[in-house]
Each structure stands twice: as C-alpha cells, then as structure tokens.
C-alpha positions as CSV (number, residue, x, y, z in Angstrom):
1,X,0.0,0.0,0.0
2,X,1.2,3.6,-1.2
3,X,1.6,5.5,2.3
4,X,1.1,9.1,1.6
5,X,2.8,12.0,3.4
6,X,0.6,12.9,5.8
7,X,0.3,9.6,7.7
8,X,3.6,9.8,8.1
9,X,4.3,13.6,9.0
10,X,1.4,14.1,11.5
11,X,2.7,16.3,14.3
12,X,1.1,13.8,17.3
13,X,2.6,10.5,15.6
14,X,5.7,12.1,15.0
15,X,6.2,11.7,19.0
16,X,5.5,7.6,18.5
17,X,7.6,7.7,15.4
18,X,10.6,5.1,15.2
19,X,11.9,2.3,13.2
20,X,9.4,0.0,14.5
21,X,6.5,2.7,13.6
22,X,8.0,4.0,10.5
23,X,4.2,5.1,9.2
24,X,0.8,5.5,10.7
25,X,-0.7,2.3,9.3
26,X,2.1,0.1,10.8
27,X,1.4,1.7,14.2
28,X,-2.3,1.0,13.7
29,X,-1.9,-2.3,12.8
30,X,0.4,-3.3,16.0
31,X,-2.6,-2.0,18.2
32,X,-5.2,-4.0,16.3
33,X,-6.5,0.0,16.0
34,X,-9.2,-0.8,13.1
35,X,-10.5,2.5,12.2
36,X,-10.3,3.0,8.6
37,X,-12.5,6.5,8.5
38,X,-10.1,7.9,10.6
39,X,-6.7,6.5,9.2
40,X,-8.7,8.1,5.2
41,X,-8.9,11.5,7.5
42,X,-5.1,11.4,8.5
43,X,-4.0,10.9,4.5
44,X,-6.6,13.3,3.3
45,X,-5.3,16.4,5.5
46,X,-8.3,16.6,6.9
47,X,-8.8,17.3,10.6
48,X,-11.6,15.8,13.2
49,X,-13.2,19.3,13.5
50,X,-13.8,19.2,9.1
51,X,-17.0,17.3,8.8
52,X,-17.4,15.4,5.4
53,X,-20.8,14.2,4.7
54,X,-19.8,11.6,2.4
55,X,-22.1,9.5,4.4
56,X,-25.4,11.2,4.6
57,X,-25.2,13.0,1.4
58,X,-29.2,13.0,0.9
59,X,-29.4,15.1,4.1
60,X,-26.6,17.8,3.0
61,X,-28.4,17.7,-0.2
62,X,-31.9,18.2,1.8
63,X,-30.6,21.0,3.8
64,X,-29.0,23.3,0.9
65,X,-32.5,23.1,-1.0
66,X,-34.3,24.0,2.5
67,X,-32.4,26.8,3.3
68,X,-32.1,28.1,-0.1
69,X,-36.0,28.5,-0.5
70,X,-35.8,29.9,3.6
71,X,-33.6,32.5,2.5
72,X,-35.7,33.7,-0.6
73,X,-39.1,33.3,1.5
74,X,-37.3,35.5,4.4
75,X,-36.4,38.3,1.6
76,X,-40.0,38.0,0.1
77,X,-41.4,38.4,3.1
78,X,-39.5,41.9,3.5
79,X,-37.4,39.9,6.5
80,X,-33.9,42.0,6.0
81,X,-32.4,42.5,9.1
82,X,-29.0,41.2,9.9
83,X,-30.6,38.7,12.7
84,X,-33.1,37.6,10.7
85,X,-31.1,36.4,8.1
86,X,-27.3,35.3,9.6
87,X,-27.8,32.0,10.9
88,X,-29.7,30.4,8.3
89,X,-26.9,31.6,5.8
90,X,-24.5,30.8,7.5
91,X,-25.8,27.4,7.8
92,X,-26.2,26.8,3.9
93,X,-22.5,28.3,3.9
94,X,-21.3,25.6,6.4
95,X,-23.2,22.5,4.7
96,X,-21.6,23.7,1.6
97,X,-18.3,23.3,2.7
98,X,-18.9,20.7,3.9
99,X,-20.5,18.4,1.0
100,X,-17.2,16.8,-1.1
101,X,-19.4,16.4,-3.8
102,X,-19.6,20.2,-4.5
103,X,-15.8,21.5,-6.1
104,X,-14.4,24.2,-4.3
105,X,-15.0,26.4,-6.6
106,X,-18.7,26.5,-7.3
107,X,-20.1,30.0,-8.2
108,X,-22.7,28.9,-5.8
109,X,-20.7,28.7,-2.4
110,X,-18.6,32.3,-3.8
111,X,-22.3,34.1,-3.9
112,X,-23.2,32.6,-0.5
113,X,-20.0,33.6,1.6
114,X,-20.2,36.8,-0.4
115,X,-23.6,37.4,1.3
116,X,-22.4,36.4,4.7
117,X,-19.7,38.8,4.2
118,X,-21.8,41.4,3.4
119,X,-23.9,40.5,6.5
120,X,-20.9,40.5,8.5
121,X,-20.3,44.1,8.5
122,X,-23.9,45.1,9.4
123,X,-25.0,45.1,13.0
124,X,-27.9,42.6,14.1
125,X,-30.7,45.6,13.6
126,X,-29.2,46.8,10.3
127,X,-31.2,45.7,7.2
128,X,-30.4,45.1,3.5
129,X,-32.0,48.1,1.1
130,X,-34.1,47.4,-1.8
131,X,-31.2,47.0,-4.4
132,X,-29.3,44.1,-1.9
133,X,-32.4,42.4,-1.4
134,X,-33.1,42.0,-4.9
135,X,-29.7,40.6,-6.1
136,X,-29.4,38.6,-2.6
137,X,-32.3,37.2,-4.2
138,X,-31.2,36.7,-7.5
139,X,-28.1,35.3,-6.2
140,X,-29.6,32.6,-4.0
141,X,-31.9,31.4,-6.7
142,X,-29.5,31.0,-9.5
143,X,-26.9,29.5,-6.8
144,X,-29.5,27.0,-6.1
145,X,-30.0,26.4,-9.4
146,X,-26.7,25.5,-10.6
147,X,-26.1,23.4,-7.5
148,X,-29.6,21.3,-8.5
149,X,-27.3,21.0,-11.9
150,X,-24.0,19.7,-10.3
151,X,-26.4,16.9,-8.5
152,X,-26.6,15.4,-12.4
C-alpha cells in the first residue's frame, strides 16, 4: 500500500515515530487500532473538526434546498435584518463546505459567503436596502439552481 505523506508527518505521531513505527498504518496495525475513517482522515489532510458528509449525502443535499428556499421566502417576506437572516446563511455556507461532492470552486458557495460577508459588517438591527435584497435574491436562486445541476 502507497503510504502518503501525511500519515507519516502528522505532528502527534511524530512523538511515536521510530523504526518500529515508520508510518501511521504500521502503528495501527500493532494495536489492532481498526478505524479506517479515521486512518482516510489522516491521508486526506483533513482534521476531526472538518465534517465530510460523504455518508449522509441525501441530508446535505436536503438542507441546501431548504435553506435556499428559507432564505428567498425570508427576503420576500420583507425579513432583511442582519438577525433575521445570519444564521440560516451561515448554515447553507457551512453545509456547503462541507459536502465533497460540491468543487471548491462552485459559483454557488462564492455568492453565498459573499452574502455572509456582506452581512458581517452590518449590525444585528441593520437591514439590506431594496437594491441588496433583490440581487441577494437573485443570487440565491440561481446558486440553487446550478447546484440542482452539479447533483446530475
């Protein structure tokens, strides 16, 4: 088996490191330590605290498409206040980033932290004018529509 970098260059094995653990794997496989996830974690740079929803995809997928149509019923509604809009943005920000079925680089997830950026310089009572709420609107929508596309 090809042993990448990072299983062997992790700063906490480094302290168990020696010729008779030259590399993650062996070291797991002395301790009978049969966790697989967390071994594909190690060798994929990615840390405990960066959820991947590999596993529950259909949920992730669920949640975008909810809180995409939240967000445009909230700005319908005439709902433009910083607090009434944060979280749930936020939110659709986070399961984006989370989803490893969504490139890095989809438009989408640009226009939403955009939004949450914009929202991060207001104060909870400030609200979005007439001209924000419109394109915030015309963003969302054609966001959700291109990630409905990259589903297939």
């Amino acid at each position: 088996a090809v042993v990448s970098t990072q299983s062997t260059g992790s700063a906490a094995f480094n302290l168990v490191k020696s010729s008779t653990y030259p590399d993650i794997p062996t070291f797991m496989k002395e301790y009978y330590l049969d966790c697989p996830a967390a071994l594909q974690r190690i060798e994929e740079g990615k840390p405990i605290t960066v959820q991947d929803n590999q596993g529950n995809i259909s949920k992730s997928i669920a949640d975008v498409i909810s809180l995409y149509i939240t967000l445009c019923d909230k700005l319908q509604m005439d709902m433009r206040a910083k607090d009434e809009l944060y979280t749930d943005l936020k939110c659709l920000a986070d399961v984006l980033d989370r989803m490893s079925n969504i490139p890095s680089d989809f438009d989408g997830k640009k226009k939403v932290y955009f939004w949450v950026g914009e929202l991060d310089k207001l104060s909870a009572a400030d609200t979005l004018d007439e001209e924000q709420v419109r394109q915030m609107v015309f963003d969302l929508e054609s966001s959700r529509e291109a990630f409905v596309r990259t589903l297939g």
